[in-house]
LUMMIBA-233875 format. One line per field, with one value per residue (C-alpha): z, x, y. Coordinates in Angstrom, 3 decimals. Last residue first. Example, Ala and Ser with C-alpha at 12.3 -4.5 7.8 and 13.67 -1.06 7.14 Angstrom:
2
Z	[7.140_7.800]
X	[13.670_12.300]
Y	[-1.060_-4.500]
//
This chain:
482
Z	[-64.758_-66.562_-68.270_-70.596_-70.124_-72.580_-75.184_-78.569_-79.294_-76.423_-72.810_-70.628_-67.594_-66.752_-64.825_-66.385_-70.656_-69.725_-68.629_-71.788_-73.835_-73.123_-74.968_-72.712_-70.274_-67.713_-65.004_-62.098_-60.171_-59.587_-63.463_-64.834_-62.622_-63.934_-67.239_-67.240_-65.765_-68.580_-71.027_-69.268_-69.365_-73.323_-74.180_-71.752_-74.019_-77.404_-77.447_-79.770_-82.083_-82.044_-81.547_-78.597_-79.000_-78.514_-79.135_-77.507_-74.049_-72.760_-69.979_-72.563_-71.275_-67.857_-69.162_-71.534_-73.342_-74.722_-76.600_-78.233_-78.354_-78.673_-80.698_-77.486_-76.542_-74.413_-72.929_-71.416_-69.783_-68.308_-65.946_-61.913_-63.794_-65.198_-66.342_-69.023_-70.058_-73.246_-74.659_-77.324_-77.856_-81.154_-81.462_-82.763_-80.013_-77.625_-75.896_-74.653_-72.875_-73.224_-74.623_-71.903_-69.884_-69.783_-67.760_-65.944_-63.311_-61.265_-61.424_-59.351_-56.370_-53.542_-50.932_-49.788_-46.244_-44.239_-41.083_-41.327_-44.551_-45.201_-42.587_-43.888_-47.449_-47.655_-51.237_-52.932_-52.992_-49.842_-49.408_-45.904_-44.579_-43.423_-40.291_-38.417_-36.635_-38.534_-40.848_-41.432_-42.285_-44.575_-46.616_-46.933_-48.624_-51.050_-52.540_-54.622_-56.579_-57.412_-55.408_-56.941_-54.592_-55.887_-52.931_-52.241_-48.470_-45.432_-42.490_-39.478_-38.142_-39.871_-37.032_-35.882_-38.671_-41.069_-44.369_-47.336_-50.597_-53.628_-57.181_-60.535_-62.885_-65.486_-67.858_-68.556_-68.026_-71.351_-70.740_-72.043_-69.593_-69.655_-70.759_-74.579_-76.928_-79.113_-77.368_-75.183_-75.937_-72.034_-71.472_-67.901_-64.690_-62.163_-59.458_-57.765_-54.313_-51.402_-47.931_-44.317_-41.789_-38.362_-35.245_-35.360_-37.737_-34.635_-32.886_-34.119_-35.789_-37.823_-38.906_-39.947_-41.514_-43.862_-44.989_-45.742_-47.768_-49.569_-50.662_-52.175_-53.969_-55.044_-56.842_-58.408_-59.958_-61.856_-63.171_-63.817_-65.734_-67.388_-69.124_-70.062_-72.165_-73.985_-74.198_-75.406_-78.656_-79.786_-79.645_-80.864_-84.713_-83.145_-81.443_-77.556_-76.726_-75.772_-72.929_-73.268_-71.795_-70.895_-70.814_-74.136_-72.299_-69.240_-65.782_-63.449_-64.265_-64.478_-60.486_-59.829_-62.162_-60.176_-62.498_-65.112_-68.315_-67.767_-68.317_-67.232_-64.585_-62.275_-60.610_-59.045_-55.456_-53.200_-49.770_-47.636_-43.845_-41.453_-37.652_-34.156_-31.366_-29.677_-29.733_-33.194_-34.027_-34.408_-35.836_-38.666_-39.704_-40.245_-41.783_-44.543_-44.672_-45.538_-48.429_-49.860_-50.239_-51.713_-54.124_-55.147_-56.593_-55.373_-52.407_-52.910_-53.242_-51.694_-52.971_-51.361_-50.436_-46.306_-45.150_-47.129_-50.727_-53.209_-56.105_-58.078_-59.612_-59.964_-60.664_-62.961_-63.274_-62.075_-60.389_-57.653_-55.284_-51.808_-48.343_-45.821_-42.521_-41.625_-44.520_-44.437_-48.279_-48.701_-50.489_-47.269_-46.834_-49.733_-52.361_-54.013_-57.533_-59.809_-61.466_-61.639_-60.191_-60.704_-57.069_-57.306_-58.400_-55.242_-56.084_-52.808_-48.883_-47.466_-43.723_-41.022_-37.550_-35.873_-33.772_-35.568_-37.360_-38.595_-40.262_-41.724_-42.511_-44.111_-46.156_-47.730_-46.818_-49.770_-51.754_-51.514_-55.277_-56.404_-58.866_-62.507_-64.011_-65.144_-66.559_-64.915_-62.004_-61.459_-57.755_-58.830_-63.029_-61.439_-58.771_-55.054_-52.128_-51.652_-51.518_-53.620_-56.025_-56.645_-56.676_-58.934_-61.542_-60.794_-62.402_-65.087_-64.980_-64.473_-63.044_-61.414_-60.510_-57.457_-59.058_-57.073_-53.326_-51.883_-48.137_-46.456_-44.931_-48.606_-50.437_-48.203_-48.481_-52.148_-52.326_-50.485_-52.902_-56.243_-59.205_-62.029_-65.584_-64.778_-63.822_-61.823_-59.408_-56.803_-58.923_-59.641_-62.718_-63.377_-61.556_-63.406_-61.524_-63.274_-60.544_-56.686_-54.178_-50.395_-47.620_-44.253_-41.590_-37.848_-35.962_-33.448_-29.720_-28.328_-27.454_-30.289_-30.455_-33.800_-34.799_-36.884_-33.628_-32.932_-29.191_-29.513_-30.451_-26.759_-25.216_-26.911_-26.257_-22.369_-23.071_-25.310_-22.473_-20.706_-24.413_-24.968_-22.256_-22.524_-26.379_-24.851_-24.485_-27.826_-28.942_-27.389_-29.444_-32.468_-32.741_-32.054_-34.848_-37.070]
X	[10.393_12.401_10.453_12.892_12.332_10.406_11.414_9.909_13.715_14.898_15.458_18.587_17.787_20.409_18.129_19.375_19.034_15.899_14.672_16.686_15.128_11.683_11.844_12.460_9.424_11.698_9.909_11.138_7.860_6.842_8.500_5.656_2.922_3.323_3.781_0.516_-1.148_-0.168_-1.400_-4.732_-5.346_-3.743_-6.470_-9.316_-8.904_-8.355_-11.630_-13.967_-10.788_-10.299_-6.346_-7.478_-11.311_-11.603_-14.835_-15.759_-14.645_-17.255_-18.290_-18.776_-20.091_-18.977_-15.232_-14.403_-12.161_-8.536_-6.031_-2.875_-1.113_2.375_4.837_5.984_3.090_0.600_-2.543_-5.584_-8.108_-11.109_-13.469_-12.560_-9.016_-7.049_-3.315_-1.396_2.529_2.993_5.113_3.927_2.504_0.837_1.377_4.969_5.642_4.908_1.563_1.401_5.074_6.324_6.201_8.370_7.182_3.751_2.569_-0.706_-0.224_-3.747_-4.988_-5.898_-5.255_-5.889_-7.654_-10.416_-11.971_-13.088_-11.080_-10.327_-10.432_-8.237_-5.798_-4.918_-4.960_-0.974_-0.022_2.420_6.421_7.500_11.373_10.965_9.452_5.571_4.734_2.453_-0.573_-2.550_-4.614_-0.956_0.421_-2.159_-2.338_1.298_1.197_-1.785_-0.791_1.500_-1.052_-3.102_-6.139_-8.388_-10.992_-14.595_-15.793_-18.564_-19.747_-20.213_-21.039_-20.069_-17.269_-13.641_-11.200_-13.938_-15.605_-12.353_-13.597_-11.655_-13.571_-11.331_-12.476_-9.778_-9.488_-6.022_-7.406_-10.727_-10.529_-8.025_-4.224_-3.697_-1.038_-3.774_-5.502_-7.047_-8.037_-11.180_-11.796_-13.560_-12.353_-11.502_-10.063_-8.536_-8.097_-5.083_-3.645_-7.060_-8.870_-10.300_-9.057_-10.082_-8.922_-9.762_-10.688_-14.392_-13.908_-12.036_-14.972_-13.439_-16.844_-17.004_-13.574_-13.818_-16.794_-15.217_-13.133_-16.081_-17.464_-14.060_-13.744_-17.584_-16.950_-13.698_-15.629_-18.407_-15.647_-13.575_-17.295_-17.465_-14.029_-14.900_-18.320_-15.986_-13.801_-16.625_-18.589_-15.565_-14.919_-18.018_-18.131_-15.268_-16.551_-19.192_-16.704_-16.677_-17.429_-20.879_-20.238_-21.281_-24.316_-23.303_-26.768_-25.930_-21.961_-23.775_-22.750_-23.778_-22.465_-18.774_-19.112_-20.393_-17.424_-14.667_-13.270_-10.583_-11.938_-10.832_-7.256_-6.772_-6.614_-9.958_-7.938_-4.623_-5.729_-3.103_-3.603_-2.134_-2.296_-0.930_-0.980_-1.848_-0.586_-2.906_-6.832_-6.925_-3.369_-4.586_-7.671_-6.552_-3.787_-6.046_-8.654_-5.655_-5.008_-8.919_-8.440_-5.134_-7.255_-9.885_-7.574_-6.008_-8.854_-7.835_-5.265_-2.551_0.849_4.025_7.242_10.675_12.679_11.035_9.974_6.750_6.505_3.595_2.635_-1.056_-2.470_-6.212_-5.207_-2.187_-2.216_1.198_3.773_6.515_4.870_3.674_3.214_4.803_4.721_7.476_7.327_9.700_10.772_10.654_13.892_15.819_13.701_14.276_11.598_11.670_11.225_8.469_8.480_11.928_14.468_12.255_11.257_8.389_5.674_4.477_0.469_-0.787_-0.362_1.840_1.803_3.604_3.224_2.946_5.322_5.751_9.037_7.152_4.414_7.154_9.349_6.087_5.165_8.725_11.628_13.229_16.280_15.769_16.063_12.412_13.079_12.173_9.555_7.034_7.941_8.262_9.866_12.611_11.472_11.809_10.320_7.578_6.349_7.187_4.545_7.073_5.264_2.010_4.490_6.357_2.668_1.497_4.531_4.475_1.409_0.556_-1.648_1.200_-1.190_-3.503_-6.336_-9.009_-11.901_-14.965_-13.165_-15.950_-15.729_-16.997_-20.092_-22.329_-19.209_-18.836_-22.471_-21.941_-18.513_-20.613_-23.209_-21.209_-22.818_-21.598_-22.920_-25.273_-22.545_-24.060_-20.938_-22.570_-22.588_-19.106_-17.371_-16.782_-13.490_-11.244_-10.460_-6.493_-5.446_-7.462_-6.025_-7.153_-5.386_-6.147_-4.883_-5.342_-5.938_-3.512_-4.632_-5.169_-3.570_-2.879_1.299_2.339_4.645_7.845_10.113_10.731_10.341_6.814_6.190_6.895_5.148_2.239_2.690_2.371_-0.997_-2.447_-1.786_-5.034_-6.692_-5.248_-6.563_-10.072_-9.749_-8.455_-12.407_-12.738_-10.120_-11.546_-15.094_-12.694_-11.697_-15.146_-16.261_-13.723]
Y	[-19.936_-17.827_-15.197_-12.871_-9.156_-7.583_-4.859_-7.305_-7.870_-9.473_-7.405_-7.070_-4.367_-2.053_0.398_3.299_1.192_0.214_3.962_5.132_2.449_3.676_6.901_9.904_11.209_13.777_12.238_14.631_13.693_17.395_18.015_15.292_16.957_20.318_19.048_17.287_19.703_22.018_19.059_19.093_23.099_23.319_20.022_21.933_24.801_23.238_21.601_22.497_22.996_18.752_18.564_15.518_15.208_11.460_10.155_6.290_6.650_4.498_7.826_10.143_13.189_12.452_10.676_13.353_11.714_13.441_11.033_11.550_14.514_14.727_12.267_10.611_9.993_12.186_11.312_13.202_11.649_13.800_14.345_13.887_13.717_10.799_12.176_11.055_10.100_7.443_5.054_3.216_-0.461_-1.395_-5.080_-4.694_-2.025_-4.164_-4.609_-8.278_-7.763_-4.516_-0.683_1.085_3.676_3.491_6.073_7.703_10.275_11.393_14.234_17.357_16.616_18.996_16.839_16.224_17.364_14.385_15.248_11.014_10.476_13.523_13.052_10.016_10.744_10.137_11.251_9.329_9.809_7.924_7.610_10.162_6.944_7.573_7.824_5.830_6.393_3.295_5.324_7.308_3.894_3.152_6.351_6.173_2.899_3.795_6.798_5.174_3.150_6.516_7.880_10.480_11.605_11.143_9.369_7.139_7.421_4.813_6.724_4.227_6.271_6.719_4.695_2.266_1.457_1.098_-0.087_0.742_0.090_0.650_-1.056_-0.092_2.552_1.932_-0.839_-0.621_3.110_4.111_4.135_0.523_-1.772_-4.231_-7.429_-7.172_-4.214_-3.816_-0.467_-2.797_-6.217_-7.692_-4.689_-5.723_-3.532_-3.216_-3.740_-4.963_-3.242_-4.276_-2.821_-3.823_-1.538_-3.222_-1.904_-3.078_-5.893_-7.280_-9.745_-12.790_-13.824_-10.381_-10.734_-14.306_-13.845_-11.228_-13.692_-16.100_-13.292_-12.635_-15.463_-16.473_-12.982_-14.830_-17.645_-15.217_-12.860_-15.982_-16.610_-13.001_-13.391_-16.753_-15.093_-12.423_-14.102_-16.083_-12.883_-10.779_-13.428_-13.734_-9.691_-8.753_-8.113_-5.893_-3.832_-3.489_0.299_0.020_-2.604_-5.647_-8.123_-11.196_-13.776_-15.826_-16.763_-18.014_-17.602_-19.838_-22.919_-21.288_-20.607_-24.620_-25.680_-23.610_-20.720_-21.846_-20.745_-17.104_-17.916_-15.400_-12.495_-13.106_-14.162_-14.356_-13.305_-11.702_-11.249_-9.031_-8.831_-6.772_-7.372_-5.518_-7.455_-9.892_-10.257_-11.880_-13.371_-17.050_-15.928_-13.744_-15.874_-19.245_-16.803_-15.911_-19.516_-20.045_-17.383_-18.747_-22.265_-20.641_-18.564_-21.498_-23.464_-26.440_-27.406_-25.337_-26.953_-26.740_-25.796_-27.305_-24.039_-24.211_-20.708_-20.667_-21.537_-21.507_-24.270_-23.265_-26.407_-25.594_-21.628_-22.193_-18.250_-18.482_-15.570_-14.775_-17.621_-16.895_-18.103_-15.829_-15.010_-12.663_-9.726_-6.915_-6.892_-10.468_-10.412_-11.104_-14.035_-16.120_-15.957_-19.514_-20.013_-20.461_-17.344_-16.667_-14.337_-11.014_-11.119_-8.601_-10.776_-11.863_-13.566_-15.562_-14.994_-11.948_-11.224_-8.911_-8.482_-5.283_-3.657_-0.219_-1.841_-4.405_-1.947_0.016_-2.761_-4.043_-0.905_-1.008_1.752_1.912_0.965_-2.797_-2.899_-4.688_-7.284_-7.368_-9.701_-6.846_-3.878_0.160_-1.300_1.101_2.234_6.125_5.737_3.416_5.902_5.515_4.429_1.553_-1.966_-0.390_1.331_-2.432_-3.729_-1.662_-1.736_-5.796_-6.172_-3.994_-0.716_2.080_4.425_1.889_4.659_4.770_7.548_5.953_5.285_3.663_4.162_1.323_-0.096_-0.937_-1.758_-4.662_-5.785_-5.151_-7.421_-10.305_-9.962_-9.914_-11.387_-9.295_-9.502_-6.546_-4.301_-1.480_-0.319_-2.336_-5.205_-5.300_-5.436_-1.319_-1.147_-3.671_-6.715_-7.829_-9.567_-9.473_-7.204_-7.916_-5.794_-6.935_-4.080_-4.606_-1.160_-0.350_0.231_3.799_6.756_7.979_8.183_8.631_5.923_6.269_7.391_3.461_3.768_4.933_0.904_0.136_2.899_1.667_-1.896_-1.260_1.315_-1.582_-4.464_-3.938_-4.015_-7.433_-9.252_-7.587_-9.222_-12.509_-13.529_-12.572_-15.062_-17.813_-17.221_-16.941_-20.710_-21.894_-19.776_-21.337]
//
């Protein structure tokens, strides 16, 4: 691979002579912003179901993450970064569009994506850049093991995907042909070394964006490569506060799979970040790691996701972009939401974001480094579904995630207030407790503020089913097919 990028650099002279030609190309389109100067590269790396505290750089002690430190270490470490609607095709419909869940109409998993709005990709592609999606879709809703044609690619020209499996030793994907391939091994290996494939056979030429979407460390947990699962021990996990005693058998055996799952994609990303370095574009390239969401993994005593407590909804951001936001890595306390994150990227890259955009482009703010006015973050589930139906406890509910607090609303009122600094496992919750009625009236004003900004008018779930014409069975999911 080195061999491979030691060409490439000497292209890079090559390729900066032709920046000023490509510039006047892309300035054709209206979108782009016209800097001046070449286009970074953008690799976006999501793992599934990575909540934020299970790193080692954010002091878990069960999590054996050098790679990710080194990472975290030279980017900006985006401390408060929020899934709002913390299940997997929500994010990634709000990550594709910048739009909220109740806008975009992917509020459940297994649902397709309307091609209503301007996506990232058709924003990056119609910049000039070239567009790439490896790993994890979910956004097809036609099947999980069938083939995403190319219209429904939403923008993206390479492609090797498949809509969803955690089958992570026999993982299928499809390019452009409709017979499915198979990944070799652990799939998110084998997605990471076509992701350095990408990387150095566009390196020195026109800019490109790059996602890559791991599957892990979502269960099964047991499925981590032998050497990864050798090295983490079930006796050695050490739990958070909040997990119940009567969980705790259960939570170490889960969790001793998820850091293993952890281990094997730290191993990823540091070969990917190899790449970079030995193709001589880290430089001028944004390089994003986040997850779409967090898992309990029996804190609270709860399982997986969708939950509005921190487990679930906060997950990792590190954007590193040396070139573009100087060498001064920093943590920051900004609250960033999954909509947020499309606009932010375009407007790191000079471009525009569509007028169908509903999150917050921090741009400007990285960049100036002043932060920016917002005040919390939206939290929703707006349908019970899936592993937390109504039947298992499910509920509909609107919140907001603050520098300090969670407040949450069902639809019978109140329902939970934390303060996260004073209590940072979310063990006491003070919603109607008199102590507290202050901050609760403050938080649930927000809340309404922010609810009629969105025009979320929060109605029981079946009304949102009911406008999107979705067919569900009794538990309020929508059928899997495979």
């Amino acid at each position: 691979m080195k061999n491979a990028c030691q060409a490439i650099k000497r292209r890079t002279f090559l390729g900066a002579m032709l920046a000023g030609a490509t510039q006047l190309s892309r300035r054709a389109h209206g979108n782009v912003q016209n800097t001046g100067e070449a286009r970074p590269n953008v690799v976006f790396l999501f793992a599934d179901q990575w909540r934020a505290q299970a790193t080692g750089y954010a002091g878990d002690p069960n999590a054996h993450t050098p790679n990710l430190d080194r990472l975290a270490a030279q980017s900006v470490n985006f401390t408060h970064a929020v899934s709002g609607c913390p299940v997997c095709s929500p994010y990634r419909a709000s990550l594709m569009t910048g739009q909220y869940w109740h806008t975009h109409g992917v509020f459940l998993n297994d649902v397709p994506l309307p091609d209503t709005a301007v996506t990232v990709a058709e924003a990056f592609r119609d910049a000039g850049y070239q567009t790439g999606y490896i790993g994890k879709w979910h956004l097809d809703g036609r099947g999980r093991m069938s083939f995403t044609t190319p219209e429904h690619r939403q923008g993206f020209q390479y492609w090797k995907a498949l809509e969803c499996t955690h089958e992570y030793n026999a993982s299928r994907y499809y390019d452009d042909d409709p017979a499915p391939k198979q990944w070799d091994g652990y799939d998110a290996a084998a997605q990471t070394r076509d992701a350095q494939r990408y990387i150095q056979e566009r390196a020195g030429g026109a800019p490109f964006a790059l996602f890559l979407s791991w599957g892990p460390p979502h269960n099964p947990y047991e499925t981590a490569p032998k050497d990864c699962r050798d090295r983490v021990r079930e006796a050695d996990i050490v739990l958070r506060p909040n997990v119940p005693p009567d969980c705790a058998e259960k939570a170490r055996k889960d969790l001793a799979g998820y850091y293993a799952h952890i281990l094997a994609l730290d191993g990823c990303l540091g070969a990917l970040l190899g790449t970079l370095e030995d193709c001589g574009i880290a430089e001028n390239t944004i390089l994003v790691f986040t997850s779409d969401h967090g898992d309990m993994l029996y804190s609270q005593g709860m399982q997986r996701k969708q939950k509005p407590y921190d487990e679930s909804i906060r997950v990792p951001f590190l954007l590193r972009y040396p070139k573009g936001l100087g060498t001064t890595p920093r943590p920051l306390d900004w609250l960033i939401n999954a909509p947020d994150i499309m606009p932010t990227l375009l407007g790191l890259c000079g471009i525009t974001p569509p007028p169908s955009v509903e999150g917050k482009d921090l741009s400007r703010n990285l960049i100036g480094g002043h932060a920016p006015n917002i005040e919390g973050a939206l939290l929703a589930c707006i349908t019970p579904f899936g592993e937390w139906t109504r039947q298992n406890g499910g509920r509909e509910c609107r919140g907001i995630r603050t520098r300090q607090h969670t407040y949450v609303r069902d639809l019978n009122g109140p329902w939970l207030l934390f303060d996260n600094e004073s209590d940072p496992y979310q063990q006491r919750n003070l919603c109607n407790e008199r102590d507290h009625q202050e901050v609760q009236g403050r938080l649930d004003s927000l809340l309404t503020r922010i609810l009629a900004e969105r025009k979320d008018a929060f109605e029981p779930g079946d009304a949102y089913i009911k406008r999107f014409g979705y067919i569900v069975d009794a538990t309020g999911t929508v059928p899997i097919h495979p």
